[in-house]
C-alpha positions as CSV (number, residue, x, y, z in Angstrom):
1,X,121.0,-23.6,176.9
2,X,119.8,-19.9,176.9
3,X,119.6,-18.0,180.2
4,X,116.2,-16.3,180.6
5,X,116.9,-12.8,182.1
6,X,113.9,-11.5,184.8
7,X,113.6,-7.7,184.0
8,X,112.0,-6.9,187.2
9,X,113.7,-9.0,189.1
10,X,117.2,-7.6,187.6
11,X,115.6,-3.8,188.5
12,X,114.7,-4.7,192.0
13,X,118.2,-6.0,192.9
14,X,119.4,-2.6,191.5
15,X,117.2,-0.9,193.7
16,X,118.2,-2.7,196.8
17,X,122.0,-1.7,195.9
18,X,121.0,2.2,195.1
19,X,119.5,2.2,198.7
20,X,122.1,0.3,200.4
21,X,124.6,3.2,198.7
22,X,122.6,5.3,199.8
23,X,122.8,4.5,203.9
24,X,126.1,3.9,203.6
25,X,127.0,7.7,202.1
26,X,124.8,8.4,205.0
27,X,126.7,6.9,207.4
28,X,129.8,8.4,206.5
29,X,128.7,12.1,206.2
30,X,127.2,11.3,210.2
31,X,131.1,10.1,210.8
32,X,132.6,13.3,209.1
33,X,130.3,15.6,211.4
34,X,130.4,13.7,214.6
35,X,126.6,13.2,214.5
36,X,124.6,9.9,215.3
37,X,123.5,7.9,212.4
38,X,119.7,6.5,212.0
39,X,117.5,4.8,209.7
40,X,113.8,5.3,210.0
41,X,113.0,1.9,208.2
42,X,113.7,0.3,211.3
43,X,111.9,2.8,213.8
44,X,107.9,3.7,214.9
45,X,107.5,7.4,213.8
46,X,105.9,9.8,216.0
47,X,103.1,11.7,214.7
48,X,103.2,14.7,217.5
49,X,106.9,15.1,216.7
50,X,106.0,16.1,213.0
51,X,103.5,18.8,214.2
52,X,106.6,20.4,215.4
53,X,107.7,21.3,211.7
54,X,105.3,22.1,208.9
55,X,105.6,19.7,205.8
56,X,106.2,22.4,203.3
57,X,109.6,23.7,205.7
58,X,110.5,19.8,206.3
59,X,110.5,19.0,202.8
60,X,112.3,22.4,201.8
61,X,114.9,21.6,204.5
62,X,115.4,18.1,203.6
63,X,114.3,17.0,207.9
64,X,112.0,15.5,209.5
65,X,111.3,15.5,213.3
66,X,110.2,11.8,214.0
67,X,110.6,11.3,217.8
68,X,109.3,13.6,220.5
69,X,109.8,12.7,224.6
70,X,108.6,15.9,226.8
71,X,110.8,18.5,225.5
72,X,113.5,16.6,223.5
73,X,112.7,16.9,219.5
74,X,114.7,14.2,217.8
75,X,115.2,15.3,214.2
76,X,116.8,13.9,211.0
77,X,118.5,15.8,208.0
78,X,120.2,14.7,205.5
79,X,123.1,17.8,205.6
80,X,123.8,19.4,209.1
81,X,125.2,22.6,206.9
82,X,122.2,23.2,205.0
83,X,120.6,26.6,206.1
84,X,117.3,26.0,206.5
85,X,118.2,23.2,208.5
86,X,120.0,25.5,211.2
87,X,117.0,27.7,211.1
88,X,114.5,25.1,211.6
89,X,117.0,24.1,214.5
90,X,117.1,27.2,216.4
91,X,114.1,27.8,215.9
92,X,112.9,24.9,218.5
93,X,115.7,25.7,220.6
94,X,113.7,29.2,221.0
95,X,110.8,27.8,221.9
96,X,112.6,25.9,224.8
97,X,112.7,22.4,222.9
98,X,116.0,20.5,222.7
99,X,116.8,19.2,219.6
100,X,118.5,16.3,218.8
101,X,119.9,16.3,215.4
102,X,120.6,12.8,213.6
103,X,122.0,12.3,209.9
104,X,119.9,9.9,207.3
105,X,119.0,9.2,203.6
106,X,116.3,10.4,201.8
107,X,114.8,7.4,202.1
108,X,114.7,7.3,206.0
109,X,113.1,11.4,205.4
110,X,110.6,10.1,202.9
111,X,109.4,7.5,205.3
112,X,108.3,10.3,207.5
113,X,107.0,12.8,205.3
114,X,104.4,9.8,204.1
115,X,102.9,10.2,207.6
116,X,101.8,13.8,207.3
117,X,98.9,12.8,205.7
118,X,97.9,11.8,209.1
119,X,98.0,15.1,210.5
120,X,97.2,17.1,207.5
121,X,93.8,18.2,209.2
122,X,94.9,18.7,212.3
123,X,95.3,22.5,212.3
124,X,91.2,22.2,211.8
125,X,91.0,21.0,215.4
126,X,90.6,22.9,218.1
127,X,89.7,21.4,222.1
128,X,88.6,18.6,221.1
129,X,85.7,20.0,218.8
130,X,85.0,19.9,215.4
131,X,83.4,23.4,214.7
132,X,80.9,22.5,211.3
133,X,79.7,25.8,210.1
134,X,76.0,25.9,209.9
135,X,76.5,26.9,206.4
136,X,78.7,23.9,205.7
137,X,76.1,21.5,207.8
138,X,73.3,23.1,205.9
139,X,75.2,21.8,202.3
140,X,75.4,17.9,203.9
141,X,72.3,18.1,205.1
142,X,70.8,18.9,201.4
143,X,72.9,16.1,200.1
144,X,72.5,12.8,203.0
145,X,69.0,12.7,203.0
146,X,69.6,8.6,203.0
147,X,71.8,5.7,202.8
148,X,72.4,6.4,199.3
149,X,73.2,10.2,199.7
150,X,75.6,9.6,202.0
151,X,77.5,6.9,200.2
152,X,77.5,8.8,196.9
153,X,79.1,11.8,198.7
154,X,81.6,9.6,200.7
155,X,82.3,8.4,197.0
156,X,82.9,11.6,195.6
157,X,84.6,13.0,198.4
158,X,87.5,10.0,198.5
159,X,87.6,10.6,194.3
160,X,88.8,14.0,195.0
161,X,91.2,13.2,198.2
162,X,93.0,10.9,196.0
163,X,93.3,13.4,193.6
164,X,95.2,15.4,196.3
165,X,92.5,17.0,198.6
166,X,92.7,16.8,202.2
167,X,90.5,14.2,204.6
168,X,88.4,16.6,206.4
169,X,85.1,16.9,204.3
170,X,84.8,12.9,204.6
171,X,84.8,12.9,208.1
172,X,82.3,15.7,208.4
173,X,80.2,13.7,205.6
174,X,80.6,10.5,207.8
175,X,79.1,12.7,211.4
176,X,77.1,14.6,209.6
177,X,75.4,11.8,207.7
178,X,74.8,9.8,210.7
179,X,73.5,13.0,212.4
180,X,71.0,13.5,209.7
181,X,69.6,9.8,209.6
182,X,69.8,10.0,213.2
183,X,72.0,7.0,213.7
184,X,73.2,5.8,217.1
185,X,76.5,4.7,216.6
186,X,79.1,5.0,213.8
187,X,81.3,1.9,212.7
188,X,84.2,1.8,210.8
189,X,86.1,-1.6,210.8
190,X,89.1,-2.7,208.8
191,X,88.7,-6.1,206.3
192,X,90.8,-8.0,204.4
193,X,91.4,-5.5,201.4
194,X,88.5,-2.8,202.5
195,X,88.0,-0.5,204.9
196,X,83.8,-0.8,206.0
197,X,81.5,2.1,207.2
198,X,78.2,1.5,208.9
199,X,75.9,3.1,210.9
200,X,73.4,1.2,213.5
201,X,69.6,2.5,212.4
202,X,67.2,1.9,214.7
203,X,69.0,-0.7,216.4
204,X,70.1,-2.6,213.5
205,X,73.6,-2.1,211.8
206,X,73.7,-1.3,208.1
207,X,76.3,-0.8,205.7
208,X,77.0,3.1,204.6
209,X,80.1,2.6,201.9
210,X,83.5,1.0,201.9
211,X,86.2,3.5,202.8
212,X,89.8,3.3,200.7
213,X,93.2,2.3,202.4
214,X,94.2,5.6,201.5
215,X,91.9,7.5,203.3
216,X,91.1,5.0,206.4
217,X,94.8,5.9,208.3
218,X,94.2,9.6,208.0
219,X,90.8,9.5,208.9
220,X,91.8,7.4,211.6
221,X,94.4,9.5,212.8
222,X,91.8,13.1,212.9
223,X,89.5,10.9,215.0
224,X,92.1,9.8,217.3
225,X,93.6,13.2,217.5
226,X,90.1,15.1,218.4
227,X,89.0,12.4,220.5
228,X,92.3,12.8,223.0
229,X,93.8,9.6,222.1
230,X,97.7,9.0,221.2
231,X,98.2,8.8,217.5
232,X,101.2,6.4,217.8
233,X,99.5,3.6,220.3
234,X,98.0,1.2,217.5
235,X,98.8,-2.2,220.2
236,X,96.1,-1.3,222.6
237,X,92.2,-0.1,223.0
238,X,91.6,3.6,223.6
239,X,88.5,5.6,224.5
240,X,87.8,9.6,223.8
241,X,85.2,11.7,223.2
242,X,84.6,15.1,221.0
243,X,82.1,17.2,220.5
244,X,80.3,18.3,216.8
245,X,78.1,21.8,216.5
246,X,75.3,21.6,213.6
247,X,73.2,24.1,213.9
248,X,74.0,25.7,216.7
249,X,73.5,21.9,218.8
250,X,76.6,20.3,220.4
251,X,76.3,16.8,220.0
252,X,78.9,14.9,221.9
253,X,80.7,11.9,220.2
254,X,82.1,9.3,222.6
255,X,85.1,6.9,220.3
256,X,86.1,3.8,221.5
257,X,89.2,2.5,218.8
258,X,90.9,-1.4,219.3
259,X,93.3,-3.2,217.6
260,X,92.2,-5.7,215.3
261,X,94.0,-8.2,212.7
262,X,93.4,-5.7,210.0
263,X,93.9,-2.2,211.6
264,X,92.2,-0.4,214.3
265,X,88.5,-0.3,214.8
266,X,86.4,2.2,215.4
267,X,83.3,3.1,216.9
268,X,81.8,6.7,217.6
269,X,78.5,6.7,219.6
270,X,76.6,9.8,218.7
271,X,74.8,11.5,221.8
272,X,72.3,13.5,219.9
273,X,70.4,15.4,222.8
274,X,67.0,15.1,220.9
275,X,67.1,11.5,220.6
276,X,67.0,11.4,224.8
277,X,64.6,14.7,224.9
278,X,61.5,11.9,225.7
279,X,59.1,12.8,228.0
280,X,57.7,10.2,230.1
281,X,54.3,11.0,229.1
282,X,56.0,10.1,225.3
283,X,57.3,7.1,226.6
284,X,54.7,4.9,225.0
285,X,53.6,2.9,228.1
286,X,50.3,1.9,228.1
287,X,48.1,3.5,229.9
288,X,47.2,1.0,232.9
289,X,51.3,0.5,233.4
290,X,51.6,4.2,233.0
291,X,49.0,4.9,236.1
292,X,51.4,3.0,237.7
293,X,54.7,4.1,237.2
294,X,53.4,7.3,237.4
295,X,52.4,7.3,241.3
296,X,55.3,4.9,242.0
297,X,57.8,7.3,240.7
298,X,55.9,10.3,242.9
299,X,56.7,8.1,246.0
300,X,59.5,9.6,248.4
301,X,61.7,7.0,249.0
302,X,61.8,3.1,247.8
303,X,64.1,1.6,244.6
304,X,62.6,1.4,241.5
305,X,64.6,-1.0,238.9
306,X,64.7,-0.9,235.1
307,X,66.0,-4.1,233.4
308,X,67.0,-4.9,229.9
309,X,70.2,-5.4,227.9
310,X,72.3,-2.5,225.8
311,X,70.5,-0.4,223.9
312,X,66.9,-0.8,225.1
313,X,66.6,2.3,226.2
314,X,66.9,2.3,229.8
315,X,69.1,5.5,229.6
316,X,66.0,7.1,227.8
317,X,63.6,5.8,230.4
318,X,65.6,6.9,233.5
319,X,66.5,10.1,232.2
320,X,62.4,10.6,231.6
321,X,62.0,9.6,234.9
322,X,64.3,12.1,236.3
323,X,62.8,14.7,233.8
324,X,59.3,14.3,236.2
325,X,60.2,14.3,239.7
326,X,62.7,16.9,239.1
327,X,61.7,20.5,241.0
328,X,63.4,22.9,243.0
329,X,62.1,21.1,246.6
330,X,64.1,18.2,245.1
331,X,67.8,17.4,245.2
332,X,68.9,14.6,242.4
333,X,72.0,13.0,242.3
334,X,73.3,11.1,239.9
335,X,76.2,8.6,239.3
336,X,77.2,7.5,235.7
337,X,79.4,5.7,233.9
338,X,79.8,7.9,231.8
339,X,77.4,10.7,231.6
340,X,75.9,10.0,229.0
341,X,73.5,13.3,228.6
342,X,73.6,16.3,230.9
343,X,70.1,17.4,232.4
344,X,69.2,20.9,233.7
345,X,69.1,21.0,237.6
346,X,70.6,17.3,238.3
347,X,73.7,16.6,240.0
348,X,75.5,14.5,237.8
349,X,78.8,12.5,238.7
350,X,80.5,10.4,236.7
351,X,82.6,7.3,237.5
352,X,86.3,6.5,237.3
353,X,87.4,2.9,238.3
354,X,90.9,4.2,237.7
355,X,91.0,6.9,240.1
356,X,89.1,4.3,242.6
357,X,85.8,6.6,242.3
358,X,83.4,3.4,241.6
359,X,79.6,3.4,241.5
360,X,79.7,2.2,245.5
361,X,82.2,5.1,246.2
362,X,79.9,7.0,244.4
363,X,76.7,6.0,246.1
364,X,78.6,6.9,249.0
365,X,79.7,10.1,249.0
366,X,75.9,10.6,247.5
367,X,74.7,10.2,250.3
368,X,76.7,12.7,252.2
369,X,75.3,15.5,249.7
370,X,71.8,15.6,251.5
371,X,69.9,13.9,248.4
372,X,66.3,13.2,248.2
373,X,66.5,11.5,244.4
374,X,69.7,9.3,243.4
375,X,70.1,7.8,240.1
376,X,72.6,4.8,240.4
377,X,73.6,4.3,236.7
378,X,73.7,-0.2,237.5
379,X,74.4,-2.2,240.4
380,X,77.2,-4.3,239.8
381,X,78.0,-5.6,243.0
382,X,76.4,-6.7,246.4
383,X,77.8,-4.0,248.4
384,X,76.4,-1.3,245.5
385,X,73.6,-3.0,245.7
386,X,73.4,-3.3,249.8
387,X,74.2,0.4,250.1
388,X,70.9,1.1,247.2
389,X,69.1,-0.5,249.5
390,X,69.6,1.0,252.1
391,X,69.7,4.4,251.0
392,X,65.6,3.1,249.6
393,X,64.8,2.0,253.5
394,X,66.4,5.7,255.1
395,X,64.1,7.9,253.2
396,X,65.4,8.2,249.4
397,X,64.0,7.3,245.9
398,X,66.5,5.2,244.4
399,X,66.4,4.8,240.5
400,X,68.7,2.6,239.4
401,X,69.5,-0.3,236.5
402,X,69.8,-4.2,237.0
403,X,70.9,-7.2,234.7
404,X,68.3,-9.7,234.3
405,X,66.0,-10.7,231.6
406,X,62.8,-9.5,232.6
407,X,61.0,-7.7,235.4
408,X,60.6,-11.1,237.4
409,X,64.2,-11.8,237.3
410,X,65.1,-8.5,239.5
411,X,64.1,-10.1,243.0
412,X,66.2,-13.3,242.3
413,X,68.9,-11.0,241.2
414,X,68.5,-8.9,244.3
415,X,68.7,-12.0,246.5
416,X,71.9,-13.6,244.6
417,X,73.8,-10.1,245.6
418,X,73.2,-11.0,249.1
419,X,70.2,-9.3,250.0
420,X,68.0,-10.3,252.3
421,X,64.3,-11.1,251.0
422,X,62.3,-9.8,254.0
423,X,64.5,-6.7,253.2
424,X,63.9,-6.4,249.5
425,X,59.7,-6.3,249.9
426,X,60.3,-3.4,251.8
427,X,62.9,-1.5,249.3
428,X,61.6,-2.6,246.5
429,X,58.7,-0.6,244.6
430,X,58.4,-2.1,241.0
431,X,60.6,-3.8,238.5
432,X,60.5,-2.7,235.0
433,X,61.8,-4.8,231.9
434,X,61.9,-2.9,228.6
435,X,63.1,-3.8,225.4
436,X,62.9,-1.0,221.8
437,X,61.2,-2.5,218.8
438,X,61.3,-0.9,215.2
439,X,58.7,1.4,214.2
440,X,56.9,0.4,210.9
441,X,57.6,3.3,208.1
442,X,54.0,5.1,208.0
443,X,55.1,5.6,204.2
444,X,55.4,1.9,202.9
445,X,53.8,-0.7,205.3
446,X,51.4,-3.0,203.7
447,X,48.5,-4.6,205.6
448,X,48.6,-8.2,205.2
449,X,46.7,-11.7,206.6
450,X,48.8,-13.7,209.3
451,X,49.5,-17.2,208.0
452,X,48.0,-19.7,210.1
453,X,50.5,-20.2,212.4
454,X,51.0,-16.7,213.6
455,X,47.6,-16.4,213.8
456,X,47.2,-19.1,216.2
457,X,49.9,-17.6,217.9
458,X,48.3,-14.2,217.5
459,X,45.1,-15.1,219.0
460,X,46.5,-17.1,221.9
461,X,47.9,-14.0,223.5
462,X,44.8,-11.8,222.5
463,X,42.7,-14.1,224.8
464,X,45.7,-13.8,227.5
465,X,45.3,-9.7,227.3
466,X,41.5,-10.0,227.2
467,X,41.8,-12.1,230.5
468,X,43.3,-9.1,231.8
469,X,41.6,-6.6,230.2
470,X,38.7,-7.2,229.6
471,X,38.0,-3.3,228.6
472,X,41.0,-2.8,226.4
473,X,39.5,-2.6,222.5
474,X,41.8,-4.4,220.2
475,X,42.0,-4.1,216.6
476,X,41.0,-7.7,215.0
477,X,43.6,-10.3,214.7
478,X,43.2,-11.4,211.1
479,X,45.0,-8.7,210.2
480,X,48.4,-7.0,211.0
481,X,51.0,-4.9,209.0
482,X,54.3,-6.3,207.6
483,X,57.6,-4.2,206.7
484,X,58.4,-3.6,203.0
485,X,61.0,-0.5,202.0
486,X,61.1,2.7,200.5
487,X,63.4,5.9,200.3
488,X,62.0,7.5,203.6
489,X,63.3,4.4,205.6
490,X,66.4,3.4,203.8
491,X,64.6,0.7,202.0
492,X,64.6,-1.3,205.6
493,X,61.0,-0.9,206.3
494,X,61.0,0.5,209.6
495,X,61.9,4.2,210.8
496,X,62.1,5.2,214.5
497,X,61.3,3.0,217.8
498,X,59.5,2.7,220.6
499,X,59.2,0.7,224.0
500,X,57.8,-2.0,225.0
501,X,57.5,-2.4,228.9
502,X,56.2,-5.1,231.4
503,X,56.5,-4.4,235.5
504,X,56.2,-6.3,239.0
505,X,55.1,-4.3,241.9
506,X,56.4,-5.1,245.2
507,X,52.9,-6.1,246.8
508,X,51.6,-8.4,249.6
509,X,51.4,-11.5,246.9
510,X,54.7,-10.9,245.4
511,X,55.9,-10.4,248.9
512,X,55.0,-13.5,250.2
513,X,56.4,-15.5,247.5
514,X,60.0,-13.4,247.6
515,X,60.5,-14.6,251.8
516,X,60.5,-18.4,250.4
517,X,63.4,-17.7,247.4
518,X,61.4,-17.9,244.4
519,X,61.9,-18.4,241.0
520,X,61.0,-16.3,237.9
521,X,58.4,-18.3,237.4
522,X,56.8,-18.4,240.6
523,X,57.4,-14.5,240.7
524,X,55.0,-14.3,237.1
525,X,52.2,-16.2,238.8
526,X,51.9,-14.1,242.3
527,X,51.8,-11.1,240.0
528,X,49.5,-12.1,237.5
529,X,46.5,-10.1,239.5
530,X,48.1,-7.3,239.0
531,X,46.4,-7.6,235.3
532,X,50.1,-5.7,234.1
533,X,51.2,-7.0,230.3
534,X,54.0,-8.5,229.9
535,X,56.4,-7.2,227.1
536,X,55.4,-10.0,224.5
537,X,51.3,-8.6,225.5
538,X,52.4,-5.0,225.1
539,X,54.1,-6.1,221.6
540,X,51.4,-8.0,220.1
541,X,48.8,-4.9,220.9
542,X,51.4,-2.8,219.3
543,X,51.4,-5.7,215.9
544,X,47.6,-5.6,216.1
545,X,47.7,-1.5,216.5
546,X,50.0,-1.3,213.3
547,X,53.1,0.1,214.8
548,X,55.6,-2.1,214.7
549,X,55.6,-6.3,212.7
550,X,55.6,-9.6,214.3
551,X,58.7,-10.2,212.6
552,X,60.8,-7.1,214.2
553,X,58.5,-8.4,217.8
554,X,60.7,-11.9,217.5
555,X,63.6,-10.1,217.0
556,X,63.9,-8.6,220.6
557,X,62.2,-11.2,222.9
558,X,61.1,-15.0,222.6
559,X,58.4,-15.0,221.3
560,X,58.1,-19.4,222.3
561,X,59.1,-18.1,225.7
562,X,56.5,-20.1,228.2
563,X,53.3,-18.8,228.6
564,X,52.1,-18.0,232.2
C-alpha cells in the first residue's frame, strides 16, 4: 500500500511549527530581560495607539504600539536593546506618555503593522473636515457627470490603491460623486463576498459600484475617524458628522455606521444647503392651497402641522415656512433633532436625550426666551404636545411635525395624545400632508395613451377635481407622459422632485365634527367644502400636466385608497 503524501498539507504543519518556535524564542528573550511577554494573535489592536508611531519608524524599529488607555502607550518589540527602539521609547516618555514595553514575534508586530492601512490617510484630516481643493473638486466634477462616471472612477481609483496608493481619492470620488448627482444619502453595506455602494436619487436607492475588501476597512476607518467615532468599537452603532468644502460650500455629512453580519454599515446623509434653499413661493402648491397657507402662516399665533413619513420633505417645507415669516420684529426659535440646516436670523437648538435636553425640555425653556415663532422639530409625546398647544392658545405660531398618514389623521392624533377636542379647534389652524414624487426627465419622457384601466381611473378623479374646481383648466385625460431613461437621468427616467400637498383647515364644520371624536373619514367629508385637493387630486393634475407618471404617483400614496 503506498502512502499518498499532501504537499500543502505537509507545508502548513511546517508553518504552524516555525511560528510556534518562534513565540517560544519570544518568550524566553521576555524572561532574559525581565519584560512581560504578549501575543497580538490573541488581542483587539488599537488604532489610536498606532498614530503614536509612524509606520516607516515602527517597521525600522521592529515595534508597534497596539494599546493606548489615557496616557499609558503599551508597545511591543521584538529586542528591548535595539536603538531605535530606546529612541522611539524616550521619545513618548518626552511627550509625557508612559510607555509600556512588551517582548513579541514578528508575527505578533506584523499583525499590527497590517492595520495601518486604516490610518494611512489620517494625517489628511483635520477637525473633522475634509478640505477638497476646488481644483481637485473641479477634476471629479469633469469626470462624475453620472452613474457610470462615477463607477468608472471608483474602478480606476481601487485598480491603483491595490497597486499600492493610498484610500483617500476614493472617498473624495464617493462625496464628491454624490455631491454632483445631488444624492441624498450615501450607502455602503457589507455582502457576502462584496462590499456595495449606493446612493438614494431622488428618493429611490440605486447601485453606484461594488467596493473591494481591501479598500472597504480603510475606507471605513477615514469615515469613522472624520466623523468623531472610535475606530476600535466595531460591536455597537455609532453616529458622527463631518463637513466637505467644494467650491467654496461646506456641506455637512451626518454618518450613522452599525454592526451587521458582514461588517459595519454605513450611511452618510448629505446636507447640501441648495437642496433645502426652496422658497415657499417654489414649493409647488397649487395655487388655491397656496392662498391659503399663505395667510395662515401670516397669522400670529395658532399650530400649524405638517404630516408625512421620512423623506417627504417636511424639513424643506418648514424651513420655507420659516424662510417667510422671518423679519427683524420676529423672534424664531427652533428645536431640532438634529439641526439639520442652519438658517440666517433663527434661533436654532438642538436636542440631546442623553443630556436629558428633550424636545418638551426644549419647548420649555423656548418659551422662556420671549418667542413669537417656535419650530418644534415632532411631537412625540402628550406632554410635548400639551405644552405646543398651549404655547398656540398664549399668543405664539407654532410650526411643528406630526405622525399620521394624511392631513385628516392629525386631529385624531391630537386627541389620542390626550388633548382635549374643544381645545384643539381652537389651537389648531391647518393640517398639511405632503408626500415628494419624481420629476419626469424633460430630456426623455414620451407621451403616451393610458390603457383603459388607468384611464377610467384617470377620469374618475378629473370629475372629483372639476367638482371642486370648476375653473381649474386641465390638460385632456387621454393622454399623459410615462418615464423611459437616458444619460441626463441616470437611465431612471426621472430627475428632481417635487411636492404634492393636501390640507384641513380648523373651521366651524371641521370643528363641529372634532367635539364628537371623529374619524379620518368623517374629518374628509366636513372638509370637503373647503374645495382643497387631496394629494392623490394634486398628483393626478400633476400626471395630466406632464410632470411627474402615474406609475411614480402609486409609488408614494394609494392610489385604491377610498374615495370621498
Amino acid at each position: 500500500m503506498m502512502l499518498q503524501f499532501n504537499e500543502e498539507k505537509q507545508n502548513k504543519r511546517i508553518e504552524e511549527l516555525h511560528a510556534h518556535e518562534e513565540e517560544e524564542l519570544a518568550q524566553i528573550l521576555a524572561q532574559k530581560y525581565g519584560l512581560p511577554y504578549i501575543d497580538l494573535s490573541k488581542l483587539s489592536i488599537s488604532t489610536d495607539a498606532l498614530r503614536m508611531v509612524p509606520e516607516d519608524e515602527s517597521r525600522a524599529a521592529q515595534l508597534a504600539a497596539f494599546k493606548l488607555i489615557g496616557k499609558e502607550v503599551h508597545v511591543i518589540a521584538t529586542s528591548p536593546t535595539n536603538e531605535k527602539v530606546i529612541a522611539i521609547l524616550e521619545d513618548l516618555r518626552a511627550k509625557n506618555y508612559g510607555a509600556i514595553l512588551y517582548i513579541g514575534s514578528k508575527a505578533s508586530l506584523e499583525r499590527a503593522w497590517e492595520r495601518y492601512s486604516e490610518v494611512a490617510d489620517s494625517s489628511r484630516t483635520t477637525a473633522g473636515v475634509i478640505d477638497i481643493s476646488d481644483e481637485e473638486i473641479s477634476r471629479f466634477f469633469d469626470q462624475l457627470g453620472s452613474v457610470a462616471s462615477i463607477k468608472n472612477t471608483i474602478e480606476g481609483e481601487q485598480s491603483q490603491f491595490s497597486a499600492g496608493k493610498g484610500v483617500s481619492n476614493i472617498v473624495e470620488v464617493i462625496l464628491a460623486g454624490a455631491v454632483a448627482i445631488e444624492s441624498s444619502d450615501i450607502h455602503i453595506e457589507p455582502q457576502d463576498g462584496q462590499i456595495r455602494l449606493r446612493y438614494r436619487l431622488d428618493g429611490v436607492l440605486q447601485d453606484i459600484a461594488f467596493l473591494t475588501s481591501n479598500t472597504y476597512r480603510p475606507i471605513l476607518s477615514r469615515i469613522k475617524l472624520v466623523s468623531g467615532m472610535k475606530l476600535n468599537v466595531k460591536e455597537s452603532a455609532q453616529d458622527g458628522r463631518f463637513s466637505i468644502k467644494i467650491k467654496g460650500v461646506e456641506i455637512e455629512i451626518r454618518t450613522s455606521v452599525i454592526p451587521g453580519a458582514y461588517g459595519e454599515s454605513v450611511v452618510m446623509r448629505v446636507l447640501n444647503p441648495k437642496t433645502i434653499a426652496l422658497t415657499f413661493e417654489n414649493l409647488g402648491v397649487e395655487p388655491h392651497l397656496f392662498s391659503i397657507l399663505s395667510r395662515e402662516i401670516e397669522k400670529p399665533n395658532g399650530m400649524i402641522l405638517l404630516t408625512g413619513p421620512t423623506g417627504s420633505g417636511k424639513t424643506t417645507t418648514l424651513y420655507a415656512f420659516l424662510r417667510r415669516v422671518s423679519n427683524t420684529g420676529n423672534k424664531i426659535i427652533t428645536i431640532e433633532d438634529p439641526i439639520e440646516y442652519h438658517l440666517q436670523g433663527i434661533n436654532q437648538t438642538q436636542v440631546d436625550d442623553k443630556k436629558g435636553y428633550s424636545f418638551l425640555e426644549g419647548l420649555r425653556a423656548a418659551l422662556r426666551q420671549d418667542p413669537d415663532i417656535i419650530m418644534v422639530g415632532e411631537i412625540r409625546d402628550k406632554e410635548t404636545a400639551k405644552i405646543a398647544v398651549n404655547a398656540a392658545l398664549t399668543g405664539h405660531l407654532v410650526f411643528s411635525t406630526l405622525h399620521t398618514n394624511n392631513a385628516a389623521g392629525t386631529i385624531p392624533r391630537l386627541i389620542d395624545l390626550d388633548i382635549n377636542p374643544k381645545v384643539i379647534s381652537s389651537a389648531l389652524n391647518v393640517a398639511i400632508a405632503q408626500r415628494l414624487v419624481r420629476k419626469l426627465c424633460v430630456k426623455c419622457k414620451k407621451e403616451a395613451a393610458p390603457p383603459p384601466e388607468e384611464r377610467a381611473f384617470i377620469d374618475k378623479i378629473v370629475e372629483r377635481i372639476k367638482n371642486k374646481k370648476p375653473d381649474l383648466a386641465l390638460p385632456p385625460a387621454d393622454r399623459y407622459y410615462v418615464e423611459v431613461g437616458c444619460d441626463a437621468c441616470n437611465g431612471t427616467g426621472f430627475r428632481g422632485r417635487e411636492g404634492i400637498y393636501e390640507a384641513i383647515l380648523s373651521d366651524p364644520q371641521v370643528t363641529e365634527v372634532t367635539l364628537a371624536n371623529p374619524s379620518e373619514r368623517e374629518i374628509k367629508i366636513a372638509a370637503l367644502p373647503q374645495c382643497i385637493l387631496n394629494m392623490r387630486e394634486d398628483g393626478i393634475v400633476k400626471v395630466l400636466e406632464g410632470s411627474t407618471s402615474l406609475s411614480e404617483l402609486g409609488r408614494v400614496i394609494d392610489l385604491n385608497e377610498e374615495i370621498i
